[in-house]
N, C-alpha and C positions, 0 to 999 in steps of 0.2 A: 566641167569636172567639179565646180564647185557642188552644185544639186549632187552628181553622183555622193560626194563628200556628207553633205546633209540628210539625203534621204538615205544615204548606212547610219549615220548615226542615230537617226530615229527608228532604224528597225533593233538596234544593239539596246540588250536592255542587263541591267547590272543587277542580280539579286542580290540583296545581302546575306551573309550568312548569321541561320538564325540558331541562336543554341535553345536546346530543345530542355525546360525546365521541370526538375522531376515534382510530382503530384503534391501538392498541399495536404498534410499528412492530419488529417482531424482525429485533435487529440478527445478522447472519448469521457475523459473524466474529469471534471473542473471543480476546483473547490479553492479555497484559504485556509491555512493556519497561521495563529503570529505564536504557537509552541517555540518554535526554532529561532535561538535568538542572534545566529550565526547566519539566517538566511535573510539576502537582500530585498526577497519582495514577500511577500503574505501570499502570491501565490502558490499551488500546488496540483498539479497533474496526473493522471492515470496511477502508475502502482505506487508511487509516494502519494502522491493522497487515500489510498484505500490501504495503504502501511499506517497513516497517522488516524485514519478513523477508525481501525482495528485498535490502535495503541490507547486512545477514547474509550471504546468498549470496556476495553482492560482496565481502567482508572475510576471504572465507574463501580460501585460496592452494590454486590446484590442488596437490592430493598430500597438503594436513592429514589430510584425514578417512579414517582407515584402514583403512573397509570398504571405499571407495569412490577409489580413486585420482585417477578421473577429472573427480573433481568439483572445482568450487570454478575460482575466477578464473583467467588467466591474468595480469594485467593489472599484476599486482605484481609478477610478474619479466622483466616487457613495459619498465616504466621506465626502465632505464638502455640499454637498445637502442635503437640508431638506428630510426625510423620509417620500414621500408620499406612498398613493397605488400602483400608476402606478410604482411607483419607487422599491418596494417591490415585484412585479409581473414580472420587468423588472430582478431584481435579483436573483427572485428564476428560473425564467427561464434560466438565464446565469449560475447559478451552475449548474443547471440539465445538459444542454449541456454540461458544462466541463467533469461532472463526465460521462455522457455516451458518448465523444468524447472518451472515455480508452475502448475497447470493454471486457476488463477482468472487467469492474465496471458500476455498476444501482446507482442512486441516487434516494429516493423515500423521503417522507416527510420534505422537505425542508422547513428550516424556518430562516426568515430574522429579526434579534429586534435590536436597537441599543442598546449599552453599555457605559461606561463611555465617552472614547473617540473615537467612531469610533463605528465601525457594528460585530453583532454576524453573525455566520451563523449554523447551525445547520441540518446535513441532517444524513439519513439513507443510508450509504454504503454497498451496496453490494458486493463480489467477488463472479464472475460467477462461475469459475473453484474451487474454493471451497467451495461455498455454506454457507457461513459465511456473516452476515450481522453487521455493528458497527455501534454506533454514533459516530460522526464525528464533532468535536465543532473546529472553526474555528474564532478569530477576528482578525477584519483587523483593526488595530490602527493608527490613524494620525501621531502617533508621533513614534511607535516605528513601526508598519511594519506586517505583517503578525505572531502571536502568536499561 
């Protein structure tokens, strides 16, 4: 009886049970900022990194960047002018180009009103690659700067 004993043992076989691990989720957008002086690491990912290189664009004064004249805000030497139409037209136009200058982002419902000190701006942001749309509240303050 003992063989009988041994050769079930060796036919008995024990699987473990195996948990089944879901997909390693490859994040698509990689970058750093050290802007944020509240965030622990300088990394930054997918739509907070293409929120912070939008918010870049926006900081940049049409005419800095020397290959490209045409680039970069208006919206900084837009401040101290009265708020006409044409001027309002002039600046929903310049956001829209900034935000689809990003081809990962659409700008749709832009809206221009001033604010205490300086100008609101207000658009619908798209992310192409995920399909996720936000409002997007932006002012440009005289005194302190992009909020």
């Amino acid at each position: 009886n003992i063989n009988m004993a041994t050769d079930l043992y060796k036919t008995i076989k024990i699987t473990p049970k195996r948990e089944v691990k879901p997909p390693i989720k490859q994040k698509a957008y990689r970058g750093f900022s050290t802007v944020n002086p509240e965030s622990t690491t300088f990394q930054q990912f997918d739509m907070g990194l293409i929120k912070q290189n939008l918010l870049n664009h926006f900081n940049i004064r049409q005419g800095e960047k020397l290959s490209d004249p045409t680039f970069g805000c208006i919206i900084w030497d837009a401040l101290y002018e009265p708020l006409t139409t044409e001027l309002k037209d002039a600046i929903t136009t310049n956001v829209t180009n900034i935000v689809n200058y990003d081809p990962r982002t659409r700008a749709s419902g832009v809206q221009v009103s001033e604010y205490e000190s300086g100008l609101q701006i207000e658009a619908t942001i798209t992310y192409r690659d995920y399909n996720i749309s936000e409002n997007l509240r932006m002012q440009f303050d005289k005194d302190v700067g992009l909020a």
